[in-house]
N, C-alpha and C positions, 0 to 999 in steps of 0.2 A: 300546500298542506296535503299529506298523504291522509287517507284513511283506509283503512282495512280493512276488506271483506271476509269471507268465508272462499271464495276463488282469487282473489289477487287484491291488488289494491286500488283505489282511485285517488289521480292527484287535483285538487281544489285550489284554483288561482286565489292568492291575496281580493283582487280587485272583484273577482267575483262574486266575494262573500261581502265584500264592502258594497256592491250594486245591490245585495239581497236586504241586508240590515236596509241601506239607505230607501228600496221600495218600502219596507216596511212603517218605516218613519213619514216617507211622502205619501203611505193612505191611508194611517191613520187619524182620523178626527178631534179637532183640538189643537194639532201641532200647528204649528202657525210660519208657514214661510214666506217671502215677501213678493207684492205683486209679481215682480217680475220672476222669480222662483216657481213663479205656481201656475204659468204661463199653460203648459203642455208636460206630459211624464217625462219625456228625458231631462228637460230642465229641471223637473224637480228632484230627480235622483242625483243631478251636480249637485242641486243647493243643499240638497239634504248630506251629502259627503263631504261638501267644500269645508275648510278651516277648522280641522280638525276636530272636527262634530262627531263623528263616528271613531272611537280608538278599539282593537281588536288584539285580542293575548291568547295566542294561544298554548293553555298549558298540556300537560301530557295525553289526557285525556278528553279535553272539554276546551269550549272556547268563552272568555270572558267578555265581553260588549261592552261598553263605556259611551253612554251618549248625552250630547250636551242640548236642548233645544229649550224651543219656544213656545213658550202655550198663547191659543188667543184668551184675550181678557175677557174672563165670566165663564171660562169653562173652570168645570172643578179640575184642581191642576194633579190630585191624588188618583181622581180616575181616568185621567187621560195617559195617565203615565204607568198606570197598570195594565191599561188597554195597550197601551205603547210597549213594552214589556212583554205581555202573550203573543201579541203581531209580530215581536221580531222573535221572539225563542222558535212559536211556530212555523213561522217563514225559513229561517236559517237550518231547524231540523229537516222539514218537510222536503226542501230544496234540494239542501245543498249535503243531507245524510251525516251533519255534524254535530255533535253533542254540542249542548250550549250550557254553561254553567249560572253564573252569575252577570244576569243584566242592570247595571248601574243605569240609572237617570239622572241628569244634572240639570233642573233646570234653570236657566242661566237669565231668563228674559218674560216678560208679558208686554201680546204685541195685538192690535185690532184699535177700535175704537170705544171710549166710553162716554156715557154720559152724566153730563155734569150736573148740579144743584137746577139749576134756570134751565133745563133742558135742553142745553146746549150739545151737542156732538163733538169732541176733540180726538184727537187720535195721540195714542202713548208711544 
């Protein structure tokens, strides 16, 4: 991806802008990845990229985001996905000098443990 300055231009790798979105997603609060995803940051910037979680469009102007995840169970799921939303616009702007248009949130799953009637612990 080129973008444009006032003296030349600067070109922005695909994967880079998917490394940015994806920190964004792995330090946000609420999103929910699994044990072993949540290990150390470089695993969590795979997990957070892997299987098509992150989809990226860039139109002429501006780039569109598309993300699919996890909320843990008992977070409010409207504010963590608005929170999730300024963290990547401002991550992606701030970084990477990109306009960012419209970020979609999907989400797709609730994942942690709850508890039951009899005070029981189970995990979803």
């Amino acid at each position: 991806m080129n973008i444009e300055t006032g003296i030349g231009s600067v070109r922005v790798a695909e994967k880079v802008l998917y490394k940015i979105v994806a920190g964004a997603v792995a330090a946000t609060e609420g999103i929910m990845l699994t044990a072993a995803e949540s290990a150390d940051l470089p695993e969590r910037l795979r997990a957070a990229g892997r299987n098509g979680r992150i989809v990226l469009r860039m139109g002429e102007e501006e780039l569109d985001i598309e993300l699919r995840v996890d909320v843990r169970f008992g977070e409010r799921i409207q504010q963590v996905c608005r929170e999730l939303r300024d963290n990547v616009r401002k991550s992606v702007e701030e970084l990477a000098g990109v306009r960012v248009g419209v970020v979609d949130v999907a989400v797709v799953g609730l994942s942690g443990s709850r508890v039951d009637r009899a005070g029981e612990a189970f995990s979803i």
